[in-house]
C-alpha positions as CSV (number, residue, x, y, z in Angstrom):
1,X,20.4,-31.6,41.1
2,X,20.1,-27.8,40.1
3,X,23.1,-28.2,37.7
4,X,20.8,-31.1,35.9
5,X,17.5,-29.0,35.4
6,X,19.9,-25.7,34.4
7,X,22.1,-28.0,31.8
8,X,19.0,-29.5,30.5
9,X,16.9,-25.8,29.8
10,X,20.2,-24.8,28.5
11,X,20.6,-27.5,26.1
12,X,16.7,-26.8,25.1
13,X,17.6,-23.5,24.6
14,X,20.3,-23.8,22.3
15,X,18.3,-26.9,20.1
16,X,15.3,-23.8,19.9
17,X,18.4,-21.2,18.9
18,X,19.6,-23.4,16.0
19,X,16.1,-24.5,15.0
20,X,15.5,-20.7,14.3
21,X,18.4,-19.7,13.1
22,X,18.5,-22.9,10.3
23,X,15.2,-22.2,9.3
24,X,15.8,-18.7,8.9
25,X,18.6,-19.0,6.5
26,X,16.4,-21.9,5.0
27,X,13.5,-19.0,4.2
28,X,16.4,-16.8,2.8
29,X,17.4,-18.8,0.5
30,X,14.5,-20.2,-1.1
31,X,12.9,-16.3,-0.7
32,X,12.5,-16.3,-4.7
33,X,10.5,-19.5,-5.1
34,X,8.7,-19.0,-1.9
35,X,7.4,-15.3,-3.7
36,X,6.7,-16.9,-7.3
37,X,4.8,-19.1,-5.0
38,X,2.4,-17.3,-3.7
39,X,2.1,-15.0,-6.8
40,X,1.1,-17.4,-8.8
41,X,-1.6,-18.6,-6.2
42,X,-2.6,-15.2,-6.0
43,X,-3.0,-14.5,-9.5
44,X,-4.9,-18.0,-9.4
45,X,-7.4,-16.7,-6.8
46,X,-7.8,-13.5,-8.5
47,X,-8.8,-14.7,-11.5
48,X,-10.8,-17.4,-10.5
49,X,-13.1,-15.4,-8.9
50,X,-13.6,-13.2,-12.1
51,X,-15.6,-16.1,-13.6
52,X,-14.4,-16.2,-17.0
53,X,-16.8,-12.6,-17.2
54,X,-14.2,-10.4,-19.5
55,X,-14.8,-12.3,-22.4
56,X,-17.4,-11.4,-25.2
57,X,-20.3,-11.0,-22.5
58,X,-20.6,-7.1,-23.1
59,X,-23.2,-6.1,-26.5
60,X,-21.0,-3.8,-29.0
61,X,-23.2,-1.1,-30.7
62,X,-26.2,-0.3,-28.6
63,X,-25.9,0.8,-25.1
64,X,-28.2,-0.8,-22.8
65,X,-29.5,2.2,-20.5
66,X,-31.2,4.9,-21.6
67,X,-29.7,8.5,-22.2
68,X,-29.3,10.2,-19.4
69,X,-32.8,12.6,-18.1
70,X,-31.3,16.7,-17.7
71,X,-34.8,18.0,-17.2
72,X,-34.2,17.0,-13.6
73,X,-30.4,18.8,-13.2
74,X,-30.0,20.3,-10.0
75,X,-30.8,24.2,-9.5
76,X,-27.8,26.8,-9.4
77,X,-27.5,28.3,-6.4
78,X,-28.3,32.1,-6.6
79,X,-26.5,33.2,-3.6
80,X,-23.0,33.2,-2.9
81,X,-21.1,30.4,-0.4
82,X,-24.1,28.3,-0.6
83,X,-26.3,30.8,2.0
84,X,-30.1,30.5,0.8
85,X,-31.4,33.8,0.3
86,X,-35.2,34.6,1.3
């Protein structure tokens, strides 16, 4: 009765060995198509979530914010490795 239940777990075992190894070599050799694969569904995702927003959207010729405000530029430090002096 034991040499039933050990032949059977060993059969299972070797049907689970070729499974992996088959499917293995399977992955191996369609590697290239498997990578262009999921490039180009990549490349897909990427650029569908841009939104067609590259195109002509930005104005040419007058910029939109104003000029930068210098009056308000930070003060130089007077004393040396940043210690305040009183």
């Amino acid at each position: 009765m034991v040499q039933k239940i050990v032949n059977v777990i060993a059969l299972a075992s070797g049907v689970v060995s070729t499974a992996v190894i088959a499917s293995g070599v399977l992955v191996y050799v369609n590697r290239d198509s498997i990578v262009d694969s999921i490039k180009s569904q990549a490349i897909e995702a990427v650029s569908g979530s841009l939104g067609g927003g590259l195109g002509g959207d930005l104005p040419v010729g007058t910029p939109d914010l104003a000029a930068p405000d210098t009056s308000a530029a930070a003060p130089v430090p007077s004393g040396g490795l940043g210690v305040p002096t009183f």
